[in-house]
C-alpha positions as CSV (number, residue, x, y, z in Angstrom):
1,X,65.8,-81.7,33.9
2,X,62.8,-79.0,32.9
3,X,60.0,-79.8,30.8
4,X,59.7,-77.4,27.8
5,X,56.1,-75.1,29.1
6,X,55.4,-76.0,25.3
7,X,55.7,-79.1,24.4
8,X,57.1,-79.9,20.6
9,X,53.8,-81.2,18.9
10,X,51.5,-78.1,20.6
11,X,54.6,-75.6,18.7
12,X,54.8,-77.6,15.5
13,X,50.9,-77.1,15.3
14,X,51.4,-73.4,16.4
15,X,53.5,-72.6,13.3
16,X,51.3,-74.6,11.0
17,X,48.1,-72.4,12.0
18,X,50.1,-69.4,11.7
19,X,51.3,-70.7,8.2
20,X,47.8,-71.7,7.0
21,X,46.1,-68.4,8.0
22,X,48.6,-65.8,5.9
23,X,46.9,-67.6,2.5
24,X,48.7,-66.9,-0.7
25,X,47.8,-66.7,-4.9
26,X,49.5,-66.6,-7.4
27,X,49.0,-63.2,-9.3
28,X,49.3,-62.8,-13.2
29,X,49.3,-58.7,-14.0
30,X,49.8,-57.8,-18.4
31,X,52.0,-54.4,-18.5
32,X,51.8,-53.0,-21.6
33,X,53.7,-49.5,-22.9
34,X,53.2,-46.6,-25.4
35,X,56.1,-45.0,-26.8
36,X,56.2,-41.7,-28.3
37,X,57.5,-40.4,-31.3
38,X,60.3,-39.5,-30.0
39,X,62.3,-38.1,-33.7
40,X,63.1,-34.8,-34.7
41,X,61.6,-35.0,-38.5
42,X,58.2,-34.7,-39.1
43,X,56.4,-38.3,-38.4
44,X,54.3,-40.1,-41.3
45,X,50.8,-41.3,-40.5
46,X,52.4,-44.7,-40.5
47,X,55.3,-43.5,-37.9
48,X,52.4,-42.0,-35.9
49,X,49.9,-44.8,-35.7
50,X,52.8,-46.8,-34.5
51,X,53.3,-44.8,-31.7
52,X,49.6,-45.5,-30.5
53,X,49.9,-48.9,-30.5
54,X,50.3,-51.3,-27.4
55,X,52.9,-53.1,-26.8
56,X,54.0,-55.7,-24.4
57,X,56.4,-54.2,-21.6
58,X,59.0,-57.1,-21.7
59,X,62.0,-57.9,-19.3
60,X,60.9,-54.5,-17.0
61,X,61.6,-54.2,-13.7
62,X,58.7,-53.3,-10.8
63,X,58.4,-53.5,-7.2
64,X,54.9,-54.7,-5.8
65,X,54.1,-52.9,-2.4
66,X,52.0,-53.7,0.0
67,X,49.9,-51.9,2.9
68,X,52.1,-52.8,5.2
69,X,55.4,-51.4,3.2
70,X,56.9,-55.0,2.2
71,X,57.9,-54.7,-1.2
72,X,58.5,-57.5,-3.8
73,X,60.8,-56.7,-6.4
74,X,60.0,-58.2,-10.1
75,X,60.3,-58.6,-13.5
76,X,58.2,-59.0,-16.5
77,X,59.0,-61.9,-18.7
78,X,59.4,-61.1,-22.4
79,X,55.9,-60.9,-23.0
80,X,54.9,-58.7,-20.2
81,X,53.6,-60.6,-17.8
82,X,54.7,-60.9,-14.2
83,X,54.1,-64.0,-12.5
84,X,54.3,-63.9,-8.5
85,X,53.1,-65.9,-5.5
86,X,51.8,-63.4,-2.9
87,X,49.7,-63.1,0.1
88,X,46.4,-62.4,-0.5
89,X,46.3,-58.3,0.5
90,X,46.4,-54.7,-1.5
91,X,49.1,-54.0,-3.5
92,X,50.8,-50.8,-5.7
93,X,52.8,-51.9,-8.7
94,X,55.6,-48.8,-9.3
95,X,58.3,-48.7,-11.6
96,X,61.3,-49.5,-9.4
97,X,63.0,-46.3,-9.5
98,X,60.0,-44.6,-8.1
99,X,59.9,-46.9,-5.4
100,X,64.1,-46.2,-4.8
101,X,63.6,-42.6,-5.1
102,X,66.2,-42.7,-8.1
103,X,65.4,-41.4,-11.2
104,X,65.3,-43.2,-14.6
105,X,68.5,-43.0,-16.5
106,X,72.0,-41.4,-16.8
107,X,71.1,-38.3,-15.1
108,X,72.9,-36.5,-12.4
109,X,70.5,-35.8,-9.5
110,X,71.2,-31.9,-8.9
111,X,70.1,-31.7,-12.4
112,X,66.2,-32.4,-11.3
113,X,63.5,-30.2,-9.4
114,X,63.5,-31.9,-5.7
115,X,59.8,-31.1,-5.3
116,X,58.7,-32.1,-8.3
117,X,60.5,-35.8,-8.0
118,X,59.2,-36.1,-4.6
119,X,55.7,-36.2,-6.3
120,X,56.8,-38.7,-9.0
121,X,58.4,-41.1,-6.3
122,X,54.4,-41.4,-5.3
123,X,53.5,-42.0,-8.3
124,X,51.8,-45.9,-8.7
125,X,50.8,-47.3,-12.2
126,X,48.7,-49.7,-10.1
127,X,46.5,-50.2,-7.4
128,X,44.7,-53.5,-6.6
129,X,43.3,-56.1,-4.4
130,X,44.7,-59.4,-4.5
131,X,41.9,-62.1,-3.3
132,X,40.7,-65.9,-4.2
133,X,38.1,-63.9,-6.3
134,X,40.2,-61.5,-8.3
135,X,40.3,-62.5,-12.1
136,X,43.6,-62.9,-13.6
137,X,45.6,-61.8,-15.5
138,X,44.7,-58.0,-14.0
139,X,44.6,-55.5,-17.0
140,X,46.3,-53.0,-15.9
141,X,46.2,-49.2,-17.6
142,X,48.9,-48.6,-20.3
143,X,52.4,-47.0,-19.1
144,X,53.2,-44.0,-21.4
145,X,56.6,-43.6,-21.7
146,X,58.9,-40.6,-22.4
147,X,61.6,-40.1,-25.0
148,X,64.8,-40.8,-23.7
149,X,66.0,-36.6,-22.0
150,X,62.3,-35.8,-21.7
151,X,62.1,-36.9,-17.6
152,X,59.6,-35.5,-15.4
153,X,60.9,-32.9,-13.3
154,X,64.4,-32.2,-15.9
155,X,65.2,-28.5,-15.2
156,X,65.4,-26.8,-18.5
157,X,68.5,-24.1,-17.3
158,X,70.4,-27.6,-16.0
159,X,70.4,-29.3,-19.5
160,X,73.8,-30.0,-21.2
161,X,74.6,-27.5,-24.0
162,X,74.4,-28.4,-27.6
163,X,78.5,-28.7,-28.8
164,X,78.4,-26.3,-31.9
């Protein structure tokens, strides 16, 4: 019978070395969100002010990308925080349809500008280096949404009619 030209205790230690070395964190990023007025009536100052404000992005979905394409898909809790242990590395947080190459809601592909969504698909919100020395939570700029029909890259002479 052959010896193994490794023997078990040099391969256990192997894999532990190799396990130590790829050193993780845990990363805490805030997402926050602006929405627009979004009504057809003409807005009050109150109506307006509210539409500045910040707000927590709760229950969103994201995908964390690394430099070496892995992705992480996640979620914000419900008050905007995402909460993931990662290797230590450089990351872009995107919305998730970005990173699918989709586009956010209801509508039908043909219905969008292909050049134009092939620049939103690059699109990041965030770009960061994780490390033992990043402070947490990262602060991340504010997403400003659209109103719901008002998509980047919507061509105008595609839209449904209005029903008279």
């Amino acid at each position: 019978m052959k010896k193994p030209l490794i023997p078990t205790f040099y391969l256990l230690l192997l894999v532990v070395f190799i396990t130590s070395c790829v050193q993780k964190g845990e990363l805490l990023v805030q997402v926050k969100y602006k929405q627009p007025y979004c009504g057809g009536a003409r807005p009050t100052p109150e109506v307006l002010a509210e539409a500045e404000k910040e707000h927590n992005y709760a229950n969103a979905k994201f995908i964390l990308v690394n430099t070496n394409q892995k992705t992480y898909p996640i979620s914000t809790n419900t008050e905007g925080l995402i909460k993931i242990k990662i290797p230590y590395g450089d990351y872009s947080l995107m919305e998730e349809w970005r990173n699918n190459k989709k586009i956010p809601g209801d509508e039908k592909l043909d219905n969008f500008d292909k050049d134009c969504l092939e620049n939103e698909w690059k699109k990041v919100y965030l770009k960061f280096n994780f490390s033992k020395s990043t402070t947490l939570p990262l602060k991340p700029e504010i997403i400003e949404l659209t109103c719901p029909n008002n998509y980047p890259c919507l061509k105008v002479d595609n839209q449904i009619p209005q029903r008279e």
